[in-house]
C-alpha positions as CSV (number, residue, x, y, z in Angstrom):
1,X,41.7,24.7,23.4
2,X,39.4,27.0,22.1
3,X,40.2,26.0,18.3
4,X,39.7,22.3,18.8
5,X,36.5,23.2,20.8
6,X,35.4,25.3,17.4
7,X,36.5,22.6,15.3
8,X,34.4,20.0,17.1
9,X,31.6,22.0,16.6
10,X,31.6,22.7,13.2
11,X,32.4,19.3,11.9
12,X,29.1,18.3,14.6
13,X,27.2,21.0,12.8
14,X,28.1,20.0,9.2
15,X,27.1,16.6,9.7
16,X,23.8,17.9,11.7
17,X,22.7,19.8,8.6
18,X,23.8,16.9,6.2
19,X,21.3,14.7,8.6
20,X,18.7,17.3,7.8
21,X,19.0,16.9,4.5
22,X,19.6,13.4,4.3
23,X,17.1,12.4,6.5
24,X,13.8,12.9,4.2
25,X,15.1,11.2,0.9
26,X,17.7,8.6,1.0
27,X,17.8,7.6,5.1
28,X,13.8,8.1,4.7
29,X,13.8,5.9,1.8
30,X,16.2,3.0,3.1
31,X,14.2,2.5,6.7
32,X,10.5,2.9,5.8
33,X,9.6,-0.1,3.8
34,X,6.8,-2.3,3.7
35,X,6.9,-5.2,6.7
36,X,7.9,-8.8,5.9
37,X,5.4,-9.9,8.3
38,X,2.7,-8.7,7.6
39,X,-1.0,-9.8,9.4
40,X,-3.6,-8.1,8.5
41,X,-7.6,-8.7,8.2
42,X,-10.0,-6.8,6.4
43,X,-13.9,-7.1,6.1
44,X,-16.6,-5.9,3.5
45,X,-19.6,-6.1,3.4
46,X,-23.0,-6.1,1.0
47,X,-26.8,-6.1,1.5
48,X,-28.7,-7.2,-1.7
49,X,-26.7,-9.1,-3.5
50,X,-27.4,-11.7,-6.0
51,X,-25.3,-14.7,-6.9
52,X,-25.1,-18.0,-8.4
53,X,-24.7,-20.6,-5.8
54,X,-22.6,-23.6,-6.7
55,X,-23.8,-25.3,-3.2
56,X,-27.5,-25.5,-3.8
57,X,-27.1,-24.7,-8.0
58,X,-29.4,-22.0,-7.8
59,X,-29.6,-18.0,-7.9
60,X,-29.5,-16.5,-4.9
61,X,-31.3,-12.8,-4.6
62,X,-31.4,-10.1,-1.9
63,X,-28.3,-11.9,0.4
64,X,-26.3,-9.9,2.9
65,X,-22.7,-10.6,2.0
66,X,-19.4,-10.2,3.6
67,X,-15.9,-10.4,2.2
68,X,-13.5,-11.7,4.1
69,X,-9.6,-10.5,2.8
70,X,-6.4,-12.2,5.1
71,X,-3.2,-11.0,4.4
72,X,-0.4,-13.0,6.2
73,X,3.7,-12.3,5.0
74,X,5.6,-14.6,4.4
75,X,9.0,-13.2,6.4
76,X,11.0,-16.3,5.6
77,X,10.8,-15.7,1.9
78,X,11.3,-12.0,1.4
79,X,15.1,-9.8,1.8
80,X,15.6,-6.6,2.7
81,X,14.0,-5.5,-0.7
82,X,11.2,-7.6,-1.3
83,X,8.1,-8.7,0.4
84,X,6.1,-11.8,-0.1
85,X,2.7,-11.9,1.0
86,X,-0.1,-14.8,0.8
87,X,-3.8,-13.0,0.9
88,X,-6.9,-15.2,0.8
89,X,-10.4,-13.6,0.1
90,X,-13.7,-15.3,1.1
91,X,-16.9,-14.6,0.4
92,X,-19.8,-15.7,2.4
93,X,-23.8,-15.5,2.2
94,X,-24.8,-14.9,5.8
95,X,-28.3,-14.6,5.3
96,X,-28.4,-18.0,3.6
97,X,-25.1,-18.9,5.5
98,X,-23.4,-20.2,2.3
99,X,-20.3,-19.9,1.0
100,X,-20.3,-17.4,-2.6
101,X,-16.6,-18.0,-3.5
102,X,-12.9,-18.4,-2.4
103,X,-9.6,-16.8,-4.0
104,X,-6.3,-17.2,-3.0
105,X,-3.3,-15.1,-4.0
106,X,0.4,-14.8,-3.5
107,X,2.6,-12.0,-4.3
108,X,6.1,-10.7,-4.0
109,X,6.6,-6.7,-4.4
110,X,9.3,-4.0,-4.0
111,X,9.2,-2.7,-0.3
112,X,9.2,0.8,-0.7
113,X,7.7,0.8,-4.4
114,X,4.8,-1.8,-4.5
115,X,5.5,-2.6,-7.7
116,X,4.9,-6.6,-8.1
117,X,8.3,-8.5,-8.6
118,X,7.6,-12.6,-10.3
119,X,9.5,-15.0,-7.9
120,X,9.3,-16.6,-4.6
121,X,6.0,-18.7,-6.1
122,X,3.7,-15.8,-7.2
123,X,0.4,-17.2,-7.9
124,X,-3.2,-16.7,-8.3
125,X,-5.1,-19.6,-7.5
126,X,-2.7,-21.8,-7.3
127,X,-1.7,-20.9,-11.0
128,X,1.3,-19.5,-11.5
129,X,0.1,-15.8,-13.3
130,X,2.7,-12.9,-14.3
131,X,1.6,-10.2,-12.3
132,X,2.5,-6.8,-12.9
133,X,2.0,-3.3,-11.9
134,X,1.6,-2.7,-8.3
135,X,-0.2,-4.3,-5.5
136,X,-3.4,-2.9,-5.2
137,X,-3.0,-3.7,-1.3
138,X,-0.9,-1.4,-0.9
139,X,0.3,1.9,-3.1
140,X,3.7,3.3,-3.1
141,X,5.3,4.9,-0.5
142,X,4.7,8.8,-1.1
143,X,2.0,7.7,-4.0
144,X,1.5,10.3,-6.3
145,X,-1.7,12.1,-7.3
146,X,-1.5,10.4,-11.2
147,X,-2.7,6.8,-13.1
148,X,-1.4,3.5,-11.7
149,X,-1.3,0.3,-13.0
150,X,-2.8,-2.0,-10.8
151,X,-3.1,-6.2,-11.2
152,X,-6.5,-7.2,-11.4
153,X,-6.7,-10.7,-10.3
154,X,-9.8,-11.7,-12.3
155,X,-8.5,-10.0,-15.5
156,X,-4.9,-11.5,-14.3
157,X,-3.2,-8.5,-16.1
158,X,-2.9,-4.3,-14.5
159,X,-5.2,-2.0,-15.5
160,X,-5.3,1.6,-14.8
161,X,-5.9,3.2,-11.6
162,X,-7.2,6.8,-12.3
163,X,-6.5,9.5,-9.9
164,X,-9.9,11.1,-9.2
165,X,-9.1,13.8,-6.4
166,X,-8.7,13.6,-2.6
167,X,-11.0,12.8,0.5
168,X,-10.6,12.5,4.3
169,X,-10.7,8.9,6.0
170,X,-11.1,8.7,9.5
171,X,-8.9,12.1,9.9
172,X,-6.6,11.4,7.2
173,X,-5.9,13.0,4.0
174,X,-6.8,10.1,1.0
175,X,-5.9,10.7,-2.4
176,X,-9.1,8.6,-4.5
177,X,-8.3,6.1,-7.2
178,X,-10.6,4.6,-9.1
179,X,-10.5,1.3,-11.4
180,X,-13.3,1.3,-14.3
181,X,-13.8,-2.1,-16.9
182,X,-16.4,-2.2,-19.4
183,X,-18.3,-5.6,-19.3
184,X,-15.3,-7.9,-20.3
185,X,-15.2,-11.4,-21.5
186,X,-12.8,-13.6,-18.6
187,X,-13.6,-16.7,-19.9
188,X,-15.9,-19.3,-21.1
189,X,-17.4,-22.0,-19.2
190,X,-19.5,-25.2,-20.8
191,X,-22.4,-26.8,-19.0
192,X,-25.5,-28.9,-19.9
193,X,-27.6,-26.6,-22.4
194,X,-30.7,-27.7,-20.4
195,X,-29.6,-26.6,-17.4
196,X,-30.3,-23.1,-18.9
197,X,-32.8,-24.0,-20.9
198,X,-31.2,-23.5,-24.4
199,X,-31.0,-26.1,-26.8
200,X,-28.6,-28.6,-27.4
201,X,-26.5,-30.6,-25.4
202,X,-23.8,-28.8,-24.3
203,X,-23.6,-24.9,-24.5
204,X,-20.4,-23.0,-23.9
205,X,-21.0,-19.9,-22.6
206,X,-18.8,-16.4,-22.4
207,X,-18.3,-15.5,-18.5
208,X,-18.2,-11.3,-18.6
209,X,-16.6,-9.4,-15.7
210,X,-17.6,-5.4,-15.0
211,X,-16.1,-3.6,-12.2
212,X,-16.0,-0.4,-10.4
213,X,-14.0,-0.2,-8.0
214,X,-12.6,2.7,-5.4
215,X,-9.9,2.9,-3.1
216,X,-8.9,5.4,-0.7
217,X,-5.0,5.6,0.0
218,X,-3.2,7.5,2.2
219,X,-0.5,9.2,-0.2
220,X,2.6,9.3,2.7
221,X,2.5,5.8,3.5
222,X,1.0,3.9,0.8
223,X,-1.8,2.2,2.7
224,X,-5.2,1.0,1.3
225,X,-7.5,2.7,4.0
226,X,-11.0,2.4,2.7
227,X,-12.9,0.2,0.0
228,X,-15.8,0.3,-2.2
229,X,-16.6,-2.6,-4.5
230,X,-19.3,-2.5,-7.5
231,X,-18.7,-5.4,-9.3
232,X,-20.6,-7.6,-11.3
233,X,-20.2,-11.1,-13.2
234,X,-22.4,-12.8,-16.1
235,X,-22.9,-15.7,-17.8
236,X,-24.2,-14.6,-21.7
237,X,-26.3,-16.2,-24.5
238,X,-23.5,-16.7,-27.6
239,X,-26.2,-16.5,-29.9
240,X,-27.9,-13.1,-28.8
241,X,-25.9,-11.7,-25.9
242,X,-28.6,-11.9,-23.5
243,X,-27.6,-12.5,-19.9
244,X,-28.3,-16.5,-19.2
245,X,-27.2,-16.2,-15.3
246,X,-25.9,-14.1,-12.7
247,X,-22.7,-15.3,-10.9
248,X,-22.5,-12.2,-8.8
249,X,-24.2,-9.0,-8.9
250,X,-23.6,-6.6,-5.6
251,X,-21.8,-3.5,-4.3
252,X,-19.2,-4.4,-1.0
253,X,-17.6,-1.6,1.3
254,X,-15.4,-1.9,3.9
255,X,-17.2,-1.8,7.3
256,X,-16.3,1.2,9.6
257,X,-14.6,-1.3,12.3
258,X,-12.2,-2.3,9.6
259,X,-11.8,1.3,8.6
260,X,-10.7,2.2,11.6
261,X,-8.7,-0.4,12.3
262,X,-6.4,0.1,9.3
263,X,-6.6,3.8,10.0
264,X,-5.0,3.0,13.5
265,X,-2.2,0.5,12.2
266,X,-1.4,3.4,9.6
267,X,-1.1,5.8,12.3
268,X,2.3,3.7,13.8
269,X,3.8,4.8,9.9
270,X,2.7,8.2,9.3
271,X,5.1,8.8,12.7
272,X,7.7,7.3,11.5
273,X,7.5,9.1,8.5
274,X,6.7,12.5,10.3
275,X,10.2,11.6,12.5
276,X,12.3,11.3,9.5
277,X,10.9,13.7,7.2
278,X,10.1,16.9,9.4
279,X,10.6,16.2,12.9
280,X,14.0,15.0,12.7
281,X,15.2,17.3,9.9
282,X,14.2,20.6,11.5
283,X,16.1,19.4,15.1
284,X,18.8,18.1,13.5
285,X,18.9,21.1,11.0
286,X,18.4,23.9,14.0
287,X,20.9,21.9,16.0
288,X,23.8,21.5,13.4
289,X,23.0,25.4,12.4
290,X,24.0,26.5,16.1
291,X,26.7,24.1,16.2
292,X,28.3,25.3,13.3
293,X,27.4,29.3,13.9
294,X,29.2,28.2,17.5
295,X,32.0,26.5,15.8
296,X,32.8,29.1,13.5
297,X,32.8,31.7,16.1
298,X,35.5,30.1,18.2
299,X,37.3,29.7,15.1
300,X,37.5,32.9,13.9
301,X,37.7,35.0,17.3
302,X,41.4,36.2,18.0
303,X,43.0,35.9,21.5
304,X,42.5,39.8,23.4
305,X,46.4,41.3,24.0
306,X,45.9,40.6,27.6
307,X,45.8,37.0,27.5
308,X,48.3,36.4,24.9
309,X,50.8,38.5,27.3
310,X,50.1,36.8,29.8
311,X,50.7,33.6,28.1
312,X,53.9,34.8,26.6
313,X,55.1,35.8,30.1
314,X,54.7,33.1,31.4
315,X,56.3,31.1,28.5
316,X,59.2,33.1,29.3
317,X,59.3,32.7,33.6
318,X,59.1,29.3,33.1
319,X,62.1,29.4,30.4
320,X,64.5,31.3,33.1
């Protein structure tokens, strides 16, 4: 009896410690995954801003702006690998309660990666666009403290991500990317040459896009915890450069109720994580150690003389 009991335990501890180990990389990396269903809200916000509005056709200065972002998954069309997700961002003047500008975006991505994955109707705009790189959203799970290719949806192409260093949001530990473009022609637009007073009829005139933006993420789960958006959008003489109009000129952050509210959803999988990749390891780990010290003890300790004796008498009275 005392062998099989010894047995028992060793193969329990064996397959404790092989849980230990385990645990953190592959069962880690199979159950922690981005959610299907996603629903999420996120708000930023501007004072000062100047934009071009297409409701009244004029330039508006000085507004207070917020940015609106709504993520909602779309569960029905992801697997067990990939996510889809529909995000719509809207921009509002509340001082002059107009609208600035609307864009709509949908995107399927690898679950534990982030990195964007063209199916399930990918789209910017309605347009289909070939997005690549990762989110933007969201980071990797376990993101690393190095450049990342993120898709810019006004650029509709990745650009780099630069690690800068690390910061504290709301109690957390941030690594801090940053994403830099030079003033960069998007596109051209033609409209009535008087409207600008240029001459001519018709002008076509190069739209330029600069940007600097910075994200804070949170390196163990991936999640985009805090914004800051410096972003601005010309329209430009052909002839001489010279900026004809502003379509939008302001810096948004994220406001500190949406900071914390993304710092509390985060919080659910930074436990999760903590369970598979310390908690659980070092109980299952201290657990399968004792089981198998245990184990191996029975194992190896020999009957005293006195009992087998008295077993072998008795094997033999009960032979007579």
């Amino acid at each position: 009896m005392r062998r099989v009991t010894g047995l028992i335990l060793a193969v329990l501890g064996i397959v404790l410690v092989a849980a230990a180990i385990l645990l953190p990389t592959y069962v880690s990396a199979q159950i922690v995954k981005f959610p299907l269903d996603e629903s999420t809200t996120a708000t930023l916000a501007g004072t000062g801003v100047t934009y071009f509005s297409q409701t009244k056709l004029t330039e508006k200065t000085g507004a207070s702006v917020r940015a609106t972002y709504t993520i909602k998954g779309d569960a029905a069309a992801g697997s067990s690998s990939t996510a889809v997700w529909n995000q719509t961002a809207s921009v509002r003047d509340v001082t002059n309660n107009l609208p600035v500008s609307t864009q709509t975006r949908r995107f399927a991505f690898d679950r534990h990666t982030a990195v964007l994955v063209n199916c399930c109707g990918a789209n910017v705009n309605g347009s289909h666009v070939h997005q690549t790189g990762i989110v933007g959203y969201v980071f990797p799970i376990g993101t690393k403290p190095q450049t990342y290719q993120v898709f810019d949806t006004t650029l509709n192409h990745a650009v780099p991500f630069t690690y800068e260093g690390t910061a504290t949001t709301d109690g957390i530990g941030t690594y801090v990317f940053t994403e830099n473009v030079n003033p960069t022609q998007v596109t051209t637009i033609t409209v009535p040459a008087g409207f600008f007073h240029l001459p001519g009829k018709t002008v076509t005139l190069p739209e330029i896009y600069e940007i600097h933006l910075t994200y804070w993420v949170d390196p163990r789960t991936g999640a985009l915890l805090d914004v800051n958006e410096d972003e601005k959008v010309t329209l430009r003489n052909p002839a001489n450069g010279a900026t004809v109009a502003v379509l939008f000129d302001g810096v948004l952050v994220a406001t500190p109720a949406t900071v914390t509210e993304v710092v509390n959803l985060d919080s659910s999988g930074r436990t999760e994580l903590s369970l598979l990749d310390t908690i659980g390891p070092i109980a299952a780990g201290a657990a399968g150690a004792l089981a198998l010290a245990a184990g191996i003890v029975l194992l190896a300790r020999k009957p005293r003389p006195g009992k087998r004796a008295q077993r072998s008498s008795s094997r033999a009275a009960s032979s007579r």
